[in-house]
C-alpha positions as CSV (number, residue, x, y, z in Angstrom):
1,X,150.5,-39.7,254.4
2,X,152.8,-37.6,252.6
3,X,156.4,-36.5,254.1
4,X,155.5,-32.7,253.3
5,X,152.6,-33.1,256.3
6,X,155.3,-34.4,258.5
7,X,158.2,-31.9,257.6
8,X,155.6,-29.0,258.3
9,X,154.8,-31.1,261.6
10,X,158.5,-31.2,262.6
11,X,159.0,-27.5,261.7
12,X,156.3,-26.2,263.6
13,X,157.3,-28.4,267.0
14,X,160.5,-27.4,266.2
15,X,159.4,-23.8,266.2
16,X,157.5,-24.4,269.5
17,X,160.2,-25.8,271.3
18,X,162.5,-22.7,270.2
19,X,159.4,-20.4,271.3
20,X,159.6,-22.1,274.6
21,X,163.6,-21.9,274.6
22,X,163.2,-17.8,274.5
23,X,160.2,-18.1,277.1
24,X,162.2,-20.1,279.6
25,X,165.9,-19.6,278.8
26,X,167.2,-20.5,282.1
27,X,165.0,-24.2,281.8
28,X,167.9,-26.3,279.7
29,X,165.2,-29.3,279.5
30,X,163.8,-27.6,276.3
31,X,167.2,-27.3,274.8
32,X,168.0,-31.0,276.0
33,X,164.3,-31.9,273.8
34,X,164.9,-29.8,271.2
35,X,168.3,-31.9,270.2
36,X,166.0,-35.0,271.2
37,X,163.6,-33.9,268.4
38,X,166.4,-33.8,266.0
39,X,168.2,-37.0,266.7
40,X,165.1,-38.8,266.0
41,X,164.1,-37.2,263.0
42,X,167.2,-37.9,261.5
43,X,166.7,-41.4,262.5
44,X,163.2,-41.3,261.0
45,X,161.4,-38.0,259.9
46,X,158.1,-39.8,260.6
47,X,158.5,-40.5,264.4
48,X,158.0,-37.4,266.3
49,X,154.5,-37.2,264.5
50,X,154.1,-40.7,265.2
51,X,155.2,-40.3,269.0
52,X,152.9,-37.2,269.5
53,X,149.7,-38.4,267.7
54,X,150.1,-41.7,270.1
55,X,151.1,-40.0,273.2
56,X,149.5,-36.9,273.1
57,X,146.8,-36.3,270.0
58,X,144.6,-39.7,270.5
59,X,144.4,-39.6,274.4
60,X,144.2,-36.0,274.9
61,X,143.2,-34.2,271.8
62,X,139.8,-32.6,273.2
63,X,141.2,-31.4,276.1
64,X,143.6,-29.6,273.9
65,X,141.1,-28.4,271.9
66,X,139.0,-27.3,275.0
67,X,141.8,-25.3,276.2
68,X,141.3,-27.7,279.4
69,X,144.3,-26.6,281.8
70,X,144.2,-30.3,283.5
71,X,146.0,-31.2,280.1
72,X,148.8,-29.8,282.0
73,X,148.0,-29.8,285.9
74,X,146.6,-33.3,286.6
75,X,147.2,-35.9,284.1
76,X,149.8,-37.9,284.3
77,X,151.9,-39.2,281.2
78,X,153.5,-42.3,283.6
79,X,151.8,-44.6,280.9
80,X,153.7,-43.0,277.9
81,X,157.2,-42.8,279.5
82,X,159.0,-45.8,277.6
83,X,157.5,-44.3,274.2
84,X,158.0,-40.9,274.9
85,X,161.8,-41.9,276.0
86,X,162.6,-43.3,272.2
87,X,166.2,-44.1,272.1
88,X,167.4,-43.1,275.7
89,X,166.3,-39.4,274.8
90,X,163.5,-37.8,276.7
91,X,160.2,-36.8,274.6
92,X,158.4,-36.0,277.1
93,X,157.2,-32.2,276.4
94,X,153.8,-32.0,278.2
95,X,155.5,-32.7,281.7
96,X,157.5,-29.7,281.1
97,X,154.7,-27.2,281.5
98,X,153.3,-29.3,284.9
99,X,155.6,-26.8,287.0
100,X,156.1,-23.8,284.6
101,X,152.1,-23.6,283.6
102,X,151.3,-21.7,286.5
103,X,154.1,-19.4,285.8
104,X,153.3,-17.9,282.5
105,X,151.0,-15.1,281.4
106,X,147.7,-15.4,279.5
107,X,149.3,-14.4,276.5
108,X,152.3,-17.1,276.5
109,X,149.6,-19.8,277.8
110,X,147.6,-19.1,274.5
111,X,150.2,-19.6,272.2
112,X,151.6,-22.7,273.9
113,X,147.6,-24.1,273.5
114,X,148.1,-22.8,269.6
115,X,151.1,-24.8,269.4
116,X,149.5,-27.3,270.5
117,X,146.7,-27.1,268.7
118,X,148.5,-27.6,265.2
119,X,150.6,-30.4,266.3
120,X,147.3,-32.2,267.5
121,X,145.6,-31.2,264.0
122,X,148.9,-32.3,261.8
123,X,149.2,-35.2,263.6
124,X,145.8,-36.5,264.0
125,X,145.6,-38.7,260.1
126,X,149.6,-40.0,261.1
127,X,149.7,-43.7,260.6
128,X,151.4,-45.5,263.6
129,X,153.2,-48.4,261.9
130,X,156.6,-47.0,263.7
131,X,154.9,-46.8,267.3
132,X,153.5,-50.0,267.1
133,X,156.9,-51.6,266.2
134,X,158.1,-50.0,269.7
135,X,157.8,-51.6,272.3
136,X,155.8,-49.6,275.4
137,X,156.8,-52.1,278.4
138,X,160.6,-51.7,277.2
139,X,163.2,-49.0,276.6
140,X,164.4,-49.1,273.2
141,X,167.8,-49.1,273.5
């Protein structure tokens, strides 16, 4: 996989987290992911794509595709948590929306499904050397 597919994969979740900044100013856990997001890429440009193809893309891709709203309402990501908490700093988007989903319009809902959407398709052909060397039963630091 070449870096350009995961610089346009950062870009565009960094774009969807600022989306979601302007949606929900007064909701300081998008900020705190945001900063997350660019700690770790800095660390490794390849890990968020890594991170979300294994926590989010493999397991869930067709109910994001389907538009399925249990995506948000019922699943729970308790399995992901050490992953999705790389380095001490919370990745852990999708649990976000569990108590602001009902809150937002049709309109907002379909472009937090198209966000989703393209981070599911960039993601899907990411190789997950990086995840695998993480261990899931332990925090990393």
């Amino acid at each position: 996989m070449n870096s350009e597919q995961h610089f346009l994969f950062n870009e565009k979740l960094a774009d969807f987290i600022n989306r979601m900044i302007e949606v929900n100013p007064s909701v300081k856990d998008f900020k705190i992911f945001l900063n997350s997001c660019e700690f770790i890429t800095n660390i490794d440009y390849r890990l968020p794509m890594q991170i979300f193809k294994y926590c989010v893309t493999d397991p869930y891709s067709d109910k994001i595709y389907a538009r399925d709203e249990s995506f948000f309402l019922n699943e729970s990501y308790d399995e992901y948590g050490n992953i999705m908490n790389v380095y001490g700093y919370s990745f852990d988007l999708v649990n976000k929306f569990k108590n602001l989903w009902c809150t937002y319009s049709l309109k907002e809902k379909n472009e937090i499904w198209n966000y989703f959407n393209v981070l599911c398709c960039l993601s899907s052909k990411a190789n997950l050397d990086l995840v695998k060397q993480l261990s899931i039963n332990e925090k990393v630091f």
